[in-house]
N, C-alpha and C positions, 0 to 999 in steps of 0.2 A: 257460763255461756261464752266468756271472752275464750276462755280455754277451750272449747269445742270448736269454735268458729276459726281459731290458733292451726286445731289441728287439722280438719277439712280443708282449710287456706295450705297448708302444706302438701297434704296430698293432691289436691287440685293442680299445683306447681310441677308435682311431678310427673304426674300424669302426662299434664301440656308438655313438658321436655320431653318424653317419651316417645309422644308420639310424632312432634316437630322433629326428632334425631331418628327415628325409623325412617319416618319421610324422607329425609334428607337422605340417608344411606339407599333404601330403596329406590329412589330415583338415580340415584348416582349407579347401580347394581343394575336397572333396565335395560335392557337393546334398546340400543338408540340413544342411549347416556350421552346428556350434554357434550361431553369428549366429542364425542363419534361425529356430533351434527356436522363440524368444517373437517372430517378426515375425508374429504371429498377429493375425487383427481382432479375434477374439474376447479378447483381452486387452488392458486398457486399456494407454495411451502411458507413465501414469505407472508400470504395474505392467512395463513392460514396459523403461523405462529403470532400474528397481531393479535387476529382473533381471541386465541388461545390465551394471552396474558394480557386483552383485555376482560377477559371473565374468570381470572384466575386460573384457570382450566389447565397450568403449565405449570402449576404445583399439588401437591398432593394432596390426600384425600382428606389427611387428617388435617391438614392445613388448612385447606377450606375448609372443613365442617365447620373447626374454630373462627375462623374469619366470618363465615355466614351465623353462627350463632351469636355473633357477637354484633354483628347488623343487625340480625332482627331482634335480637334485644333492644337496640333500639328504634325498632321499626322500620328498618331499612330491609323490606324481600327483595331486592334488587329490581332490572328491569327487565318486561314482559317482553320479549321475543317477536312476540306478534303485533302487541299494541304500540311500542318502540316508548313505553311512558314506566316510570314506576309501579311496580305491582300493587303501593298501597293506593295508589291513585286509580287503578283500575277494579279496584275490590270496593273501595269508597263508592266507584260510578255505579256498580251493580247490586250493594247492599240493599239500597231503598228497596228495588224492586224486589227482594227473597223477603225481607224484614214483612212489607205489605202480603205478600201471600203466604208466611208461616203465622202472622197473626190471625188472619183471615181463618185459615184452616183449624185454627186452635180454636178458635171461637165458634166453628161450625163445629167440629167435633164437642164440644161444653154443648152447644144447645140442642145435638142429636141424641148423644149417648146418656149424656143425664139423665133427661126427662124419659128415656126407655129404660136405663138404667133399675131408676125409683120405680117407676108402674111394676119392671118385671119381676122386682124384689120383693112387693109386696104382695103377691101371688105367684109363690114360687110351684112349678110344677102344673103351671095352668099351660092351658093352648096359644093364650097370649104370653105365656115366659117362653114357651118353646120356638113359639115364632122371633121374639126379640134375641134369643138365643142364637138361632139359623141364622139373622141376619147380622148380628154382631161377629159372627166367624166369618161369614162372608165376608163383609167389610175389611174384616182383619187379614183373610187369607188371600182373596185376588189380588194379584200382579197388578201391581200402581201402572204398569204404561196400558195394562188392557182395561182399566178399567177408564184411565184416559182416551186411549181410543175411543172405546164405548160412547161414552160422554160426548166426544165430538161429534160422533157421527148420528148419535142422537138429536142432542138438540144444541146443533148447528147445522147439520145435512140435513138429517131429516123434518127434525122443525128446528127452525132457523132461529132461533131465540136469542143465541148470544153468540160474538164471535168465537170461529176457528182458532184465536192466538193472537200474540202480542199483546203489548202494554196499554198500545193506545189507535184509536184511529186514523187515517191518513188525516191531517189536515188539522187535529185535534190541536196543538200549538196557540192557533187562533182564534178558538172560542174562549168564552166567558169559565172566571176558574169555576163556578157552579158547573158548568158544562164538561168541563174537564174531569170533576171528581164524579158526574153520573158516568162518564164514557171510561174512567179504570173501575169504577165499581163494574160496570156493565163487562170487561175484558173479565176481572180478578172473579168472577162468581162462582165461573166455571171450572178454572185448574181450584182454585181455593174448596168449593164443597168433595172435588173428586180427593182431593188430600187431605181433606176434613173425615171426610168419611173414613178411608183408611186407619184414622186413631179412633174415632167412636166408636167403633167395636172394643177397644181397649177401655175405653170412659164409662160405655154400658157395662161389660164386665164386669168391672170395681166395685162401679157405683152398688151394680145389684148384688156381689156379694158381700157389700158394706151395709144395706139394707137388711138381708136376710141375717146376718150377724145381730144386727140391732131390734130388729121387730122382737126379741123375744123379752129383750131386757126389762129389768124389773120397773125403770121411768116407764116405758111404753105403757108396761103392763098397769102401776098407775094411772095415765095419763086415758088409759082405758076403763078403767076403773072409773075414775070419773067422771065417764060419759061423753071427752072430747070426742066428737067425728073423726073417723080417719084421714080426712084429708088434713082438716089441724096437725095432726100426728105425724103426718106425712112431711108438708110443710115446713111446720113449727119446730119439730125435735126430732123426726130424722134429717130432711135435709141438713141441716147444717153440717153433722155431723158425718152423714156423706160426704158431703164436697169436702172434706179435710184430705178426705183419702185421692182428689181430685191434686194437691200439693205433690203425695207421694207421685202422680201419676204424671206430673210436668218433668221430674229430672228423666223419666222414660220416654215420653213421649217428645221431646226436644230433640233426640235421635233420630226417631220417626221421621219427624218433619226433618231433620238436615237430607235423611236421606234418601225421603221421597222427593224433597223438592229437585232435586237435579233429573228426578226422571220425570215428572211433572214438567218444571222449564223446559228441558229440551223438548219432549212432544206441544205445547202448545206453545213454544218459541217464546217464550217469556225471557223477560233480559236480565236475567237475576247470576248469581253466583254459581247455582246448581251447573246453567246452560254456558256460562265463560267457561268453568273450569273442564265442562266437558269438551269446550271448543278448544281448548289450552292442551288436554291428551290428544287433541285428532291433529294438531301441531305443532306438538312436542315444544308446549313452551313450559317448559321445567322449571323458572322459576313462582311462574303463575301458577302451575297444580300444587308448587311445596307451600305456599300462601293461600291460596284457597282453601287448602287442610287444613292447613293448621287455625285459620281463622273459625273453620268448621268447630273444629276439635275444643278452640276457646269458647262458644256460641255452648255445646254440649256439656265443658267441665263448668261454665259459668250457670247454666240450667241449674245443673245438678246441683252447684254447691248452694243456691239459693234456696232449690226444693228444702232441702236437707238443713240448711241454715232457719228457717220459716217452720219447720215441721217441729223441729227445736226448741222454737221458741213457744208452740203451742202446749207442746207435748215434754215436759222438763226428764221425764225418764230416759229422754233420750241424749242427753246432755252427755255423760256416763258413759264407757264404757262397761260391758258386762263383766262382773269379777270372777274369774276361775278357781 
Protein backbone atom coordinates (compact mmCIF):
# COMPACT_ATOMS: atom_id res chain seq x y z
CA UNK A 1 0.00 0.00 0.00
CA UNK A 2 2.93 2.38 1.00
CA UNK A 3 4.28 1.57 -2.54
CA UNK A 4 1.13 2.41 -4.40
CA UNK A 5 0.28 5.52 -2.48
CA UNK A 6 4.47 6.18 -3.30
CA UNK A 7 3.57 6.00 -6.84
CA UNK A 8 0.06 7.95 -7.28
CA UNK A 9 1.84 10.67 -4.94
CA UNK A 10 4.31 10.99 -7.81
CA UNK A 11 2.26 11.01 -10.64
CA UNK A 12 -0.12 13.33 -8.85
CA UNK A 13 3.14 15.72 -8.73
CA UNK A 14 3.38 15.71 -12.16
CA UNK A 15 0.62 16.13 -13.35
CA UNK A 16 0.19 19.43 -11.04
CA UNK A 17 3.68 20.68 -12.67
CA UNK A 18 2.16 20.18 -15.91
CA UNK A 19 -0.31 21.83 -15.95
CA UNK A 20 0.89 24.92 -13.53
CA UNK A 21 3.92 25.32 -16.53
CA UNK A 22 1.13 25.11 -19.45
CA UNK A 23 -0.68 27.77 -17.57
CA UNK A 24 2.11 29.70 -17.16
CA UNK A 25 3.40 29.58 -20.77
CA UNK A 26 -0.01 29.86 -22.17
CA UNK A 27 -0.79 32.94 -20.45
CA UNK A 28 2.42 34.40 -21.21
CA UNK A 29 1.68 33.07 -25.37
CA UNK A 30 -2.07 35.17 -25.13
CA UNK A 31 -2.86 38.57 -26.78
CA UNK A 32 -2.82 40.68 -24.40
CA UNK A 33 0.24 38.85 -22.33
CA UNK A 34 0.99 40.58 -19.35
CA UNK A 35 4.12 42.41 -21.47
CA UNK A 36 1.58 44.02 -23.62
CA UNK A 37 -0.80 45.42 -20.60
CA UNK A 38 1.91 48.92 -20.07
CA UNK A 39 3.08 48.95 -23.94
CA UNK A 40 0.46 51.55 -23.85
CA UNK A 41 1.31 55.21 -25.69
CA UNK A 42 -0.48 56.77 -23.39
CA UNK A 43 2.04 55.96 -20.65
CA UNK A 44 5.37 57.28 -20.38
CA UNK A 45 8.63 54.99 -21.48
CA UNK A 46 9.87 55.76 -18.01
CA UNK A 47 6.61 54.74 -16.20
CA UNK A 48 6.29 52.06 -18.24
CA UNK A 49 9.99 50.45 -17.70
CA UNK A 50 9.22 50.64 -13.80
CA UNK A 51 6.38 48.89 -14.35
CA UNK A 52 8.00 46.42 -16.38
CA UNK A 53 10.88 45.44 -13.72
CA UNK A 54 8.52 45.64 -11.11
CA UNK A 55 6.74 42.48 -12.33
CA UNK A 56 9.75 40.98 -13.69
CA UNK A 57 8.33 41.47 -17.11
CA UNK A 58 12.08 42.98 -18.38
CA UNK A 59 13.42 39.64 -18.28
CA UNK A 60 12.91 36.68 -20.07
CA UNK A 61 10.61 34.01 -20.26
CA UNK A 62 12.60 31.42 -19.14
CA UNK A 63 13.66 33.49 -16.38
CA UNK A 64 10.39 34.14 -14.99
CA UNK A 65 8.93 30.75 -15.50
CA UNK A 66 11.89 29.85 -13.07
CA UNK A 67 11.48 32.73 -10.74
CA UNK A 68 7.47 32.16 -10.61
CA UNK A 69 7.92 28.37 -10.10
CA UNK A 70 9.92 28.95 -7.43
CA UNK A 71 7.24 31.35 -5.65
CA UNK A 72 4.68 29.41 -5.85
CA UNK A 73 6.36 26.60 -4.61
CA UNK A 74 6.30 28.49 -1.92
CA UNK A 75 2.97 29.83 -2.18
CA UNK A 76 3.68 33.01 -3.33
CA UNK A 77 1.07 33.48 -6.93
CA UNK A 78 2.01 36.93 -6.81
CA UNK A 79 -0.31 39.96 -6.87
CA UNK A 80 -3.88 40.28 -8.30
CA UNK A 81 -4.00 43.11 -10.64
CA UNK A 82 -7.44 43.89 -9.93
CA UNK A 83 -7.66 43.29 -6.16
CA UNK A 84 -4.01 45.13 -5.55
CA UNK A 85 -3.75 42.16 -2.61
CA UNK A 86 -1.93 38.64 -2.87
CA UNK A 87 -3.43 36.23 -5.05
CA UNK A 88 -3.33 33.62 -2.22
CA UNK A 89 -5.27 35.91 -0.14
CA UNK A 90 -7.92 36.45 -2.79
CA UNK A 91 -8.41 32.73 -3.45
CA UNK A 92 -8.43 32.03 0.47
CA UNK A 93 -11.62 34.97 0.37
CA UNK A 94 -13.44 33.11 -2.32
CA UNK A 95 -12.75 29.36 -1.44
CA UNK A 96 -15.55 29.11 1.37
CA UNK A 97 -18.02 30.06 -1.01
CA UNK A 98 -16.98 27.17 -4.15
CA UNK A 99 -15.94 24.53 -1.19
CA UNK A 100 -20.08 25.14 0.28
CA UNK A 101 -21.69 24.83 -3.18
CA UNK A 102 -19.34 21.68 -4.53
CA UNK A 103 -20.30 19.94 -1.30
CA UNK A 104 -23.68 20.87 -1.63
CA UNK A 105 -23.91 19.61 -5.16
CA UNK A 106 -22.18 16.34 -4.41
CA UNK A 107 -24.48 15.48 -1.86
CA UNK A 108 -27.66 16.38 -4.00
CA UNK A 109 -26.27 14.31 -6.67
CA UNK A 110 -25.52 11.06 -3.77
CA UNK A 111 -29.16 11.56 -2.96
CA UNK A 112 -30.63 11.79 -6.57
CA UNK A 113 -28.80 9.37 -8.55
CA UNK A 114 -28.46 6.64 -6.11
CA UNK A 115 -31.73 5.94 -5.00
CA UNK A 116 -32.74 5.95 -9.09
CA UNK A 117 -29.70 4.37 -9.67
CA UNK A 118 -30.67 1.01 -7.31
CA UNK A 119 -34.73 1.10 -8.18
CA UNK A 120 -33.46 1.30 -12.13
CA UNK A 121 -31.17 -1.59 -11.76
CA UNK A 122 -33.25 -3.81 -10.16
CA UNK A 123 -35.73 -3.74 -13.09
CA UNK A 124 -33.64 -3.32 -15.89
CA UNK A 125 -35.51 -2.90 -19.08
CA UNK A 126 -38.75 -1.79 -17.48
CA UNK A 127 -40.70 1.77 -18.21
CA UNK A 128 -39.52 2.92 -15.05
CA UNK A 129 -35.56 2.09 -16.05
CA UNK A 130 -36.22 3.68 -19.38
CA UNK A 131 -37.69 6.73 -17.75
CA UNK A 132 -34.55 6.98 -15.05
CA UNK A 133 -32.56 6.27 -18.07
CA UNK A 134 -33.98 9.61 -20.24
CA UNK A 135 -33.61 11.61 -17.28
CA UNK A 136 -30.17 10.59 -16.26
CA UNK A 137 -28.88 11.73 -20.05
CA UNK A 138 -30.60 14.62 -19.68
CA UNK A 139 -29.21 15.70 -16.48
CA UNK A 140 -25.86 14.77 -17.98
CA UNK A 141 -26.32 16.18 -21.42
CA UNK A 142 -27.83 19.89 -20.86
CA UNK A 143 -25.77 22.97 -20.96
CA UNK A 144 -25.12 23.83 -16.94
CA UNK A 145 -25.77 27.71 -17.87
CA UNK A 146 -29.25 26.60 -19.57
CA UNK A 147 -30.13 24.60 -17.27
CA UNK A 148 -29.31 27.53 -14.74
CA UNK A 149 -31.23 29.86 -16.46
CA UNK A 150 -34.09 27.54 -16.43
CA UNK A 151 -33.92 27.21 -12.67
CA UNK A 152 -34.01 30.77 -12.25
CA UNK A 153 -36.59 31.72 -14.08
CA UNK A 154 -38.62 29.06 -12.63
CA UNK A 155 -38.71 29.24 -9.35
CA UNK A 156 -37.45 32.60 -8.71
CA UNK A 157 -39.48 34.47 -11.62
CA UNK A 158 -41.94 32.56 -11.94
CA UNK A 159 -42.55 31.16 -8.44
CA UNK A 160 -40.51 33.02 -6.35
CA UNK A 161 -39.26 30.35 -3.97
CA UNK A 162 -35.67 31.21 -3.67
CA UNK A 163 -33.33 33.88 -4.51
CA UNK A 164 -32.09 34.96 -8.07
CA UNK A 165 -28.23 34.81 -6.65
CA UNK A 166 -25.73 35.76 -4.31
CA UNK A 167 -24.31 34.38 -1.10
CA UNK A 168 -26.45 36.14 1.27
CA UNK A 169 -29.21 38.63 1.71
CA UNK A 170 -29.01 42.55 2.04
CA UNK A 171 -28.60 43.08 5.61
CA UNK A 172 -27.99 39.40 6.55
CA UNK A 173 -24.59 40.52 8.68
CA UNK A 174 -27.06 41.37 11.50
CA UNK A 175 -29.09 38.75 12.13
CA UNK A 176 -28.73 35.86 14.58
CA UNK A 177 -26.06 33.10 13.19
CA UNK A 178 -29.21 30.55 13.08
CA UNK A 179 -30.61 33.17 10.87
CA UNK A 180 -27.78 33.47 8.75
CA UNK A 181 -27.18 29.70 8.18
CA UNK A 182 -31.21 29.47 6.93
CA UNK A 183 -30.57 32.73 4.62
CA UNK A 184 -27.03 30.72 2.69
CA UNK A 185 -29.03 27.46 2.94
CA UNK A 186 -31.94 29.37 1.39
CA UNK A 187 -29.31 31.23 -1.47
CA UNK A 188 -27.03 27.58 -1.96
CA UNK A 189 -30.25 25.42 -2.74
CA UNK A 190 -30.63 26.62 -5.96
CA UNK A 191 -27.26 26.95 -8.00
CA UNK A 192 -26.29 23.59 -5.61
CA UNK A 193 -29.37 21.18 -6.81
CA UNK A 194 -28.87 22.66 -10.55
CA UNK A 195 -25.05 21.43 -10.27
CA UNK A 196 -26.14 18.49 -8.36
CA UNK A 197 -28.19 17.35 -10.86
CA UNK A 198 -25.68 17.62 -13.72
CA UNK A 199 -23.44 14.62 -11.90
CA UNK A 200 -26.53 12.57 -10.94
CA UNK A 201 -26.96 11.46 -14.13
CA UNK A 202 -23.43 10.03 -13.77
CA UNK A 203 -24.17 8.47 -10.08
CA UNK A 204 -27.47 6.88 -11.55
CA UNK A 205 -25.68 5.48 -14.36
CA UNK A 206 -23.08 3.57 -12.14
CA UNK A 207 -25.06 2.95 -9.51
CA UNK A 208 -27.46 1.09 -12.02
CA UNK A 209 -24.98 -0.59 -13.86
CA UNK A 210 -23.30 -1.67 -10.53
CA UNK A 211 -26.70 -3.20 -9.70
CA UNK A 212 -27.48 -5.09 -12.80
CA UNK A 213 -23.86 -6.58 -12.60
CA UNK A 214 -24.59 -7.82 -8.95
CA UNK A 215 -28.31 -8.87 -9.04
CA UNK A 216 -27.22 -12.08 -10.60
CA UNK A 217 -24.49 -13.11 -8.47
CA UNK A 218 -24.50 -16.17 -6.67
CA UNK A 219 -24.84 -14.33 -2.73
CA UNK A 220 -27.93 -12.59 -4.24
CA UNK A 221 -29.05 -15.62 -5.63
CA UNK A 222 -28.59 -17.24 -1.92
CA UNK A 223 -29.77 -14.62 -0.27
CA UNK A 224 -33.02 -15.34 -2.46
CA UNK A 225 -32.93 -18.66 -1.91
CA UNK A 226 -33.60 -17.94 1.46
CA UNK A 227 -36.54 -16.18 1.18
CA UNK A 228 -35.00 -12.55 2.11
CA UNK A 229 -37.44 -9.91 0.58
CA UNK A 230 -35.86 -7.88 -1.97
CA UNK A 231 -35.71 -4.89 -0.39
CA UNK A 232 -33.31 -6.56 2.33
CA UNK A 233 -31.41 -7.58 -0.77
CA UNK A 234 -31.56 -4.46 -2.05
CA UNK A 235 -30.42 -2.67 1.02
CA UNK A 236 -28.45 -5.07 2.93
CA UNK A 237 -26.10 -6.62 0.10
CA UNK A 238 -26.40 -4.58 -2.92
CA UNK A 239 -26.14 -1.26 -1.62
CA UNK A 240 -23.18 -1.31 -0.06
CA UNK A 241 -21.69 -2.71 -2.66
CA UNK A 242 -22.94 -0.22 -5.06
CA UNK A 243 -21.82 2.87 -3.35
CA UNK A 244 -18.07 1.48 -3.66
CA UNK A 245 -18.45 2.25 -7.18
CA UNK A 246 -19.71 5.73 -5.84
CA UNK A 247 -15.52 6.14 -4.69
CA UNK A 248 -14.57 5.26 -8.33
CA UNK A 249 -17.09 8.08 -9.42
CA UNK A 250 -15.65 11.00 -6.90
CA UNK A 251 -12.07 11.20 -8.74
CA UNK A 252 -14.64 11.90 -12.02
CA UNK A 253 -16.89 13.75 -10.73
CA UNK A 254 -14.59 16.47 -8.88
CA UNK A 255 -14.07 17.74 -12.50
CA UNK A 256 -17.54 18.03 -13.07
CA UNK A 257 -18.00 20.09 -10.24
CA UNK A 258 -14.66 22.37 -10.74
CA UNK A 259 -15.99 22.91 -13.83
CA UNK A 260 -19.47 23.51 -13.57
CA UNK A 261 -18.99 25.69 -10.77
CA UNK A 262 -17.61 28.68 -12.70
CA UNK A 263 -20.59 28.50 -14.89
CA UNK A 264 -22.93 28.10 -12.08
CA UNK A 265 -21.11 31.27 -10.03
CA UNK A 266 -21.08 33.50 -12.75
CA UNK A 267 -24.82 33.07 -13.63
CA UNK A 268 -26.32 33.10 -10.08
CA UNK A 269 -23.34 35.57 -8.99
CA UNK A 270 -22.18 33.51 -6.34
CA UNK A 271 -18.67 34.73 -4.95
CA UNK A 272 -16.78 31.69 -5.26
CA UNK A 273 -13.51 30.86 -7.33
CA UNK A 274 -15.49 29.77 -10.45
CA UNK A 275 -17.03 33.71 -10.84
CA UNK A 276 -13.26 35.52 -9.61
CA UNK A 277 -11.39 33.68 -12.02
CA UNK A 278 -13.86 34.54 -14.62
CA UNK A 279 -13.79 38.17 -13.53
CA UNK A 280 -9.76 37.83 -13.55
CA UNK A 281 -10.03 36.80 -17.87
CA UNK A 282 -12.53 39.76 -18.34
CA UNK A 283 -9.48 41.78 -16.66
CA UNK A 284 -6.57 40.25 -17.68
CA UNK A 285 -5.49 39.67 -14.32
CA UNK A 286 -2.93 37.00 -15.24
CA UNK A 287 -1.58 36.38 -12.18
CA UNK A 288 -5.17 35.39 -10.62
CA UNK A 289 -6.26 32.97 -13.74
CA UNK A 290 -2.47 31.24 -13.43
CA UNK A 291 -3.68 30.64 -9.44
CA UNK A 292 -6.99 29.92 -9.73
CA UNK A 293 -5.80 26.93 -12.18
CA UNK A 294 -3.73 25.72 -10.72
CA UNK A 295 -5.50 25.69 -7.28
CA UNK A 296 -8.28 24.02 -9.64
CA UNK A 297 -6.08 21.46 -10.90
CA UNK A 298 -4.79 20.74 -7.07
CA UNK A 299 -8.68 20.40 -5.87
CA UNK A 300 -8.86 17.55 -9.13
CA UNK A 301 -5.34 15.80 -8.75
CA UNK A 302 -6.14 15.67 -4.87
CA UNK A 303 -9.85 14.08 -5.61
CA UNK A 304 -8.42 11.70 -7.67
CA UNK A 305 -5.49 10.57 -5.78
CA UNK A 306 -7.76 9.94 -2.71
CA UNK A 307 -10.55 8.14 -4.85
CA UNK A 308 -7.86 5.83 -5.98
CA UNK A 309 -5.94 5.79 -2.73
CA UNK A 310 -9.54 4.67 -0.77
CA UNK A 311 -10.44 2.23 -3.67
CA UNK A 312 -7.09 0.64 -2.81
CA UNK A 313 -7.53 0.11 0.24
CA UNK A 314 -10.81 -1.68 -0.18
CA UNK A 315 -10.04 -3.46 -3.21
CA UNK A 316 -6.13 -5.01 -2.48
CA UNK A 317 -6.03 -6.17 -6.42
CA UNK A 318 -5.53 -2.98 -7.06
CA UNK A 319 -2.43 -2.24 -5.11
CA UNK A 320 -0.39 -4.15 -8.31
CA UNK A 321 0.16 -3.17 -11.23
CA UNK A 322 -0.99 -5.66 -14.11
CA UNK A 323 2.05 -8.01 -15.12
CA UNK A 324 2.81 -8.27 -18.88
Amino acid sequence: MVGFIARRAASAFVVLWLVASATFFLVEAAPGAPAALFQNPRVSPSSQRLLARALDLDRGIAHRYLLWLGAAARGDWGTSFTYGRPVSSVLREHLPATAALGFAALLVALLVGAPLGLGAGQRPGSKADLLVQTLAIAWHSAPQFWLALMAMLLFAHWIPLFPAGHLRSVGAESLSAGARAIDLLHHLTLPATVLGLSIAGSVCRLVRAKVIMLRDEKFVTAARAKGLPERRILFVHLLPLALTSIIQLFGVALPIVCGGVLVTEVVFSWPGLGRAAFLAVQSRDYPLVVGSTVLTTVAVVMGSFLADTIEAAVDPRLRHPPLR
